[in-house]
TORMI-991592 format. One line per 8 residues: their letters; for each residue y, z, x of N, C-alpha, C, O, CB. Coordinates in nm, 4 decimals. Atoms other than C-alpha are relative to their C-alpha. Glycine has a CB too. Layout:
BEGIN
a> Y:Z:X:Y:Z:X:Y:Z:X:Y:Z:X:Y:Z:X  ...
! end
This chain:
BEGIN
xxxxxxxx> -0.1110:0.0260:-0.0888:7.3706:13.2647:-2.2491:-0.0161:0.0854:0.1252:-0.0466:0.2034:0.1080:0.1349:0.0282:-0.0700  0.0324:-0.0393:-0.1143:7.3382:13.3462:-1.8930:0.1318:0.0832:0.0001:0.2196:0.0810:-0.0862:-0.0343:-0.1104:0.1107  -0.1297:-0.1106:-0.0118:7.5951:13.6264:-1.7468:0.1033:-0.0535:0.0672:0.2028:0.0187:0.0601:-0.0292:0.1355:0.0774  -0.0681:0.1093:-0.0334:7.7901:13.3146:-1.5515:0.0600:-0.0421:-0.1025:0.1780:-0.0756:-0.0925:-0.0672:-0.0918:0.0529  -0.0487:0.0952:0.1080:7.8353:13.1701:-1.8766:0.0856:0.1183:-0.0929:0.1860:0.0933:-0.1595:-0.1446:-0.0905:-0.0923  -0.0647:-0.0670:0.0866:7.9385:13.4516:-2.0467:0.1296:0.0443:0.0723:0.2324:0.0375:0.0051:-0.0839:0.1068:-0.0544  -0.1494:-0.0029:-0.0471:8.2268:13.5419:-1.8037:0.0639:-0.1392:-0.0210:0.1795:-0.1378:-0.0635:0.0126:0.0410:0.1604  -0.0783:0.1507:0.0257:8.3255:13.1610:-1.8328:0.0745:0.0073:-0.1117:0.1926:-0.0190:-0.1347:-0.0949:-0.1293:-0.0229
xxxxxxxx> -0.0239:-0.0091:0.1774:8.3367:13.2167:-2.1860:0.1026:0.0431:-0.0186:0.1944:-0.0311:-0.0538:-0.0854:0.0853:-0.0913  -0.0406:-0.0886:-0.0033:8.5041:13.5293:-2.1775:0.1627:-0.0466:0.0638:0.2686:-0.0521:0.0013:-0.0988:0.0876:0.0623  -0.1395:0.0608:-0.0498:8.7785:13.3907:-1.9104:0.0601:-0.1485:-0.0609:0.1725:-0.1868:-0.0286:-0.0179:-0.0213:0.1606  -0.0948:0.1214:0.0855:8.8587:13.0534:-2.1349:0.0595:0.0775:-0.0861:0.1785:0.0593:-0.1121:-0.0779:-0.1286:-0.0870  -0.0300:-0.0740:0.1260:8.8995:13.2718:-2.3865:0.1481:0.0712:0.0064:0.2286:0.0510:-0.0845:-0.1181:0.1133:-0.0236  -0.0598:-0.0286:-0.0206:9.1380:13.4526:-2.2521:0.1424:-0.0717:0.0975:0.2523:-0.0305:0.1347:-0.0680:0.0720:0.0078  -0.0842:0.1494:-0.0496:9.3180:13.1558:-2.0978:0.0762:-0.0106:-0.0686:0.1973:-0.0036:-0.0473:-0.0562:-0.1347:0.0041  -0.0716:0.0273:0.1437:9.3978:13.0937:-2.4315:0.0796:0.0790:-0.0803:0.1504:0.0463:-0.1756:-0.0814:-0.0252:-0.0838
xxxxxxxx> -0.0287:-0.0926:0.1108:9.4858:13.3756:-2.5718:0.2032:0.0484:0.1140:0.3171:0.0806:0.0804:-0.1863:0.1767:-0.0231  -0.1262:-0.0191:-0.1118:9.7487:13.4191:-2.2285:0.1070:-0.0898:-0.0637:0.2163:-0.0477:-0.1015:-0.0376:-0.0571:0.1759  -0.1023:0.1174:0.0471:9.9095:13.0609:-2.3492:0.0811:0.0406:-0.1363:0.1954:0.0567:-0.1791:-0.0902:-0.1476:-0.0326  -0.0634:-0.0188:0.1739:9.9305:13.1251:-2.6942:0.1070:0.1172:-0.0289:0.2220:0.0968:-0.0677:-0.1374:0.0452:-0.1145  -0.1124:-0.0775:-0.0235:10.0782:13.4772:-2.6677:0.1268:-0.0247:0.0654:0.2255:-0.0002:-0.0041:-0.0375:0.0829:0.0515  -0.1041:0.0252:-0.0713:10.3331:13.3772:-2.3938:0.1047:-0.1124:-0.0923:0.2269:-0.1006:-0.1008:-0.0577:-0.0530:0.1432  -0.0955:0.0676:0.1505:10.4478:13.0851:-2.7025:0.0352:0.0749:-0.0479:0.1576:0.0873:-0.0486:-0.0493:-0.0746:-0.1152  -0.0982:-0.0786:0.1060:10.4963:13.3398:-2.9294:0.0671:0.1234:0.0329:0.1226:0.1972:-0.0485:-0.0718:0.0383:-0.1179
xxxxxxxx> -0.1123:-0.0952:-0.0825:10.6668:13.5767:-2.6836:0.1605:-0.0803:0.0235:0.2704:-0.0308:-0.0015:-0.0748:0.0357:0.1756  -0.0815:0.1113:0.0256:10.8828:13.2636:-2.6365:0.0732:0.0321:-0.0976:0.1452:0.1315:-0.1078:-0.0615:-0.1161:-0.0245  -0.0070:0.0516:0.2156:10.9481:13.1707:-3.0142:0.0737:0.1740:-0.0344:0.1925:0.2059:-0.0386:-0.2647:-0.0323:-0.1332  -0.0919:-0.1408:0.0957:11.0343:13.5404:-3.1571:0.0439:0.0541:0.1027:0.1352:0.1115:0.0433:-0.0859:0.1301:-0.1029  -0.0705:-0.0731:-0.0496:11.1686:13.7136:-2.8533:0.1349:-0.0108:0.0368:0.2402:0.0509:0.0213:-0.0517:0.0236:0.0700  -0.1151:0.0567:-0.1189:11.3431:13.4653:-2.6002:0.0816:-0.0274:-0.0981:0.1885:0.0307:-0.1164:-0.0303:-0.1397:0.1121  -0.1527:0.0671:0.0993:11.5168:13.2498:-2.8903:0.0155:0.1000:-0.1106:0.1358:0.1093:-0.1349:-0.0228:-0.1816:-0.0917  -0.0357:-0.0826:0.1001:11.5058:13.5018:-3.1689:0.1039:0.1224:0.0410:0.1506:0.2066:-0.0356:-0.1269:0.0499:-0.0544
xxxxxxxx> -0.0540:-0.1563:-0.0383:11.6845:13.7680:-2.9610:0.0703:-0.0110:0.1458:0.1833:0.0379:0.1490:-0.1427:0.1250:0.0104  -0.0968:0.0390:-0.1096:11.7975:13.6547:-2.5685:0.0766:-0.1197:-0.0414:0.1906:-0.1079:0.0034:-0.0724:-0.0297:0.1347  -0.0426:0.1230:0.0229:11.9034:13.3069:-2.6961:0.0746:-0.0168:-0.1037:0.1551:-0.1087:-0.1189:-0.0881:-0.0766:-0.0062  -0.0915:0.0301:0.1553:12.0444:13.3550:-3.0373:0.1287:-0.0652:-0.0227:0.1602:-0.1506:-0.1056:0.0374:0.1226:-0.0638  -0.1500:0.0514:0.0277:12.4055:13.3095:-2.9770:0.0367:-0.1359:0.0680:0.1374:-0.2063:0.0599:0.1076:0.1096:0.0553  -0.0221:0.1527:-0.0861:12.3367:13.0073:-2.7466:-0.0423:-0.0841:-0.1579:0.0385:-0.1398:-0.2322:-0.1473:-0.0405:0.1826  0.0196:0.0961:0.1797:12.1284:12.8390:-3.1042:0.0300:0.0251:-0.0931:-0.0402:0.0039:-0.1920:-0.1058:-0.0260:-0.0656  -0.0323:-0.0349:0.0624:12.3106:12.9556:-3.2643:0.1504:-0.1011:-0.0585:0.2017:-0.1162:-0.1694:-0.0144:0.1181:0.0458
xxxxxxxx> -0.0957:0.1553:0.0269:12.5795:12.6610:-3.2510:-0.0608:-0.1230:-0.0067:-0.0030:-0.2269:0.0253:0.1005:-0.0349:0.1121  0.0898:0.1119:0.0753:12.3218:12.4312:-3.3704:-0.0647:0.0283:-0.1248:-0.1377:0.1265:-0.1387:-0.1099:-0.0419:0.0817  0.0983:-0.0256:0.1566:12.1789:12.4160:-3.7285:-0.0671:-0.0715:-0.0311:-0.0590:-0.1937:-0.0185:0.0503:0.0098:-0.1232  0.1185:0.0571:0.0944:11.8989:12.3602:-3.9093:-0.0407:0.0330:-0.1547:-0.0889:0.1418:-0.1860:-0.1150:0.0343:0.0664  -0.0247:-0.0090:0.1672:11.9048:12.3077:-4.3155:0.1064:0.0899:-0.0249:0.0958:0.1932:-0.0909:-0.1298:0.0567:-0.0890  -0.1379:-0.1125:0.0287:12.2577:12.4661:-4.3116:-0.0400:0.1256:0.0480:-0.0235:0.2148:-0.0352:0.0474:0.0278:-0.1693  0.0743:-0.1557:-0.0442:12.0994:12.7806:-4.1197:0.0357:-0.0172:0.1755:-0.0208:-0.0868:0.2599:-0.2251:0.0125:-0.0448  0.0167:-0.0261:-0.1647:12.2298:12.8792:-3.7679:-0.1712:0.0334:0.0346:-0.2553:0.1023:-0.0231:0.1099:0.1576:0.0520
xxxxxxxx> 0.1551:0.0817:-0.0760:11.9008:12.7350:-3.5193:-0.0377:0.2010:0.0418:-0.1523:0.2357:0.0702:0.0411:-0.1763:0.2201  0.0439:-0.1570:-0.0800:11.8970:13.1609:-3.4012:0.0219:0.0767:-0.1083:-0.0112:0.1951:-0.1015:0.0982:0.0652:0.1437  0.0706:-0.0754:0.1189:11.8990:13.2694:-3.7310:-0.0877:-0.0193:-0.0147:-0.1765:0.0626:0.0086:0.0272:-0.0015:-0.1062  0.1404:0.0468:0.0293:11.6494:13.0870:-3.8206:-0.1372:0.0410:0.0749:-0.2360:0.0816:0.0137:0.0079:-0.1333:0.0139  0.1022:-0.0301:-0.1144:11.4148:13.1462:-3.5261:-0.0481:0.1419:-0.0455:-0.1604:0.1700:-0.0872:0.0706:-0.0006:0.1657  0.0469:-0.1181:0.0269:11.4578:13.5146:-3.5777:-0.0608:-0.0198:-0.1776:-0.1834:-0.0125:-0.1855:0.1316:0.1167:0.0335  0.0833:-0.0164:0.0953:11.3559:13.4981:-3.9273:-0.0981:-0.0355:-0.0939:-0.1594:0.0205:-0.1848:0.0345:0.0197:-0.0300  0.1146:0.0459:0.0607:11.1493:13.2809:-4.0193:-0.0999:-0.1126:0.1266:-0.2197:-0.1068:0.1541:0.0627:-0.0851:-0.1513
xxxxxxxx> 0.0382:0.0611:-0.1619:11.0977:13.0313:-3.6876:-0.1301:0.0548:0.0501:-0.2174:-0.0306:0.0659:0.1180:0.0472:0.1233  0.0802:-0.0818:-0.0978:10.8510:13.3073:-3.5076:-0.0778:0.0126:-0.1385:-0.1678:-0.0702:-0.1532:0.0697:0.1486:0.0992  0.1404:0.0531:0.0933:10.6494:13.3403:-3.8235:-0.0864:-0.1027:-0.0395:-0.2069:-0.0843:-0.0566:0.0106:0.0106:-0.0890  0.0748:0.0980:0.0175:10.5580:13.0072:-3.8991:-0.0321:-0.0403:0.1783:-0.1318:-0.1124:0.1751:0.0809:-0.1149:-0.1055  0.0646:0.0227:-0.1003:10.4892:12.9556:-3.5275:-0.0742:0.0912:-0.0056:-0.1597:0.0403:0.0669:0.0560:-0.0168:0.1042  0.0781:-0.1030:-0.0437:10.2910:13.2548:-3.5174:-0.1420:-0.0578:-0.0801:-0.2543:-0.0516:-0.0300:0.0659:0.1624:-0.0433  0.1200:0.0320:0.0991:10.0652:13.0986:-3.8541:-0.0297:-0.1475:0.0756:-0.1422:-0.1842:0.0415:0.0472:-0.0084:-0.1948  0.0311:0.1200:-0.0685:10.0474:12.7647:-3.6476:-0.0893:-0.0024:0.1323:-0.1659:-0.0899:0.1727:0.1221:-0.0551:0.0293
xxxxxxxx> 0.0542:-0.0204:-0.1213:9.9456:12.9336:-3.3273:-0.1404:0.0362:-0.0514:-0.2264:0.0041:0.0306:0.0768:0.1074:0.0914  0.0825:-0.1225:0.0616:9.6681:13.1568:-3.5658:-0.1090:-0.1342:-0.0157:-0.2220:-0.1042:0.0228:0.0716:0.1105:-0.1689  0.0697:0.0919:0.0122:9.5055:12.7621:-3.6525:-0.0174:-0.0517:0.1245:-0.1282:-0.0822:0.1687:0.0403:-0.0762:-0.0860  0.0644:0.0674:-0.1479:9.5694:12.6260:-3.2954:-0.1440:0.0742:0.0663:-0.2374:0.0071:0.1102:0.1312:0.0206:0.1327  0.0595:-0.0307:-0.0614:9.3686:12.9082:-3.1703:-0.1968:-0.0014:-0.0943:-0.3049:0.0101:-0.0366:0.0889:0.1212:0.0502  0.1016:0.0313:0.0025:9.0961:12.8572:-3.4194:-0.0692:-0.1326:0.0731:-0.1657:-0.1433:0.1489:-0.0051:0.0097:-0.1068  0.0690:0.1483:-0.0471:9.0298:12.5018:-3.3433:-0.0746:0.0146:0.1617:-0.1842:-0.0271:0.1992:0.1448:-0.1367:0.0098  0.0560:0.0146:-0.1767:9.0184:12.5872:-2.9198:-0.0910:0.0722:-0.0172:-0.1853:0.0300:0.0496:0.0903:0.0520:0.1410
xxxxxxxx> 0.0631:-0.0869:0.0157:8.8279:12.8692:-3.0276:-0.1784:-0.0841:-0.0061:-0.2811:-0.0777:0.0615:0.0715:0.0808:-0.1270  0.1374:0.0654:0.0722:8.5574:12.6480:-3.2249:-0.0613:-0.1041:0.1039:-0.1798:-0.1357:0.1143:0.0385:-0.0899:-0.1571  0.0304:0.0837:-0.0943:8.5869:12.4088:-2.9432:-0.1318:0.0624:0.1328:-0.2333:0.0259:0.1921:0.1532:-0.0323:0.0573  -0.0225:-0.0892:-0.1245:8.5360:12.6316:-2.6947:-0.2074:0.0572:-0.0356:-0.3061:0.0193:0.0274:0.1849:0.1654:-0.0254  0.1494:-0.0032:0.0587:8.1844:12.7720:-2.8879:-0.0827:-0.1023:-0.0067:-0.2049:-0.0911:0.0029:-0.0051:0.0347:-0.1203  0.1204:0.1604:-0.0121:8.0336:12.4186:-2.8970:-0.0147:-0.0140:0.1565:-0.1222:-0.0521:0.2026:0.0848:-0.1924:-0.0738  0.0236:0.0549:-0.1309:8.0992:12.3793:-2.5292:-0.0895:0.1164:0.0682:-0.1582:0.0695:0.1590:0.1456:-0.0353:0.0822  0.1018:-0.0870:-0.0071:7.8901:12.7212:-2.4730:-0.1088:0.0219:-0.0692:-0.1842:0.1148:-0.0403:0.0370:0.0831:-0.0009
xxxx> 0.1038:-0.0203:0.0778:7.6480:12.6545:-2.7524:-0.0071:0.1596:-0.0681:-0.1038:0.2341:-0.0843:-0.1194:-0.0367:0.0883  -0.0156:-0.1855:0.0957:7.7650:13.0129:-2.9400:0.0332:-0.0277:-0.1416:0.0252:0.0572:-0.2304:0.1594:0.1260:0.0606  -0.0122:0.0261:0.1522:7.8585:12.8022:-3.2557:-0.0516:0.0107:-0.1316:-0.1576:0.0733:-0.1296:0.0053:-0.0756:-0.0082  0.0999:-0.0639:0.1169:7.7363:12.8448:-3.6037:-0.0111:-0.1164:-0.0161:-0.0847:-0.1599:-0.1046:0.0345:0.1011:-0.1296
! end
């Protein structure tokens, strides 16, 4: 891999990693903690929507984000030829 390619690399990479964090800054901060009492007059399975968020919401997005980022990840290695 040339040293072009490896900053390329390097900056998708981190593209990704910007998006994904900023979701789950989203997800557990904004609604788990600025937003609560706004979703908090909506429910989901008998569970105020800002309960929920805070306690379980931001985890399963967090294990969803953990597969999204493999897949771009794996993507991302085929399109630089770094794959196994």
């Amino acid at each position: 891999m040339s040293k072009k390619d490896m900053k390329a690399y390097w900056k998708e990479n981190l593209g990704y990693l910007a998006i994904l964090l900023s979701i789950w800054f989203l997800v557990s901060y904004v609604f788990g903690i600025l937003l609560v009492d706004q979703l908090n007059t909506i429910k989901l399975g008998g569970f105020k929507l800002g309960f929920w968020f805070a306690q379980q919401g931001s985890m399963y997005v967090f294990v969803i984000l953990i597969f999204v980022y493999v897949k771009l990840m794996n993507k991302l290695d085929k399109k630089y030829g770094v794959d196994e």
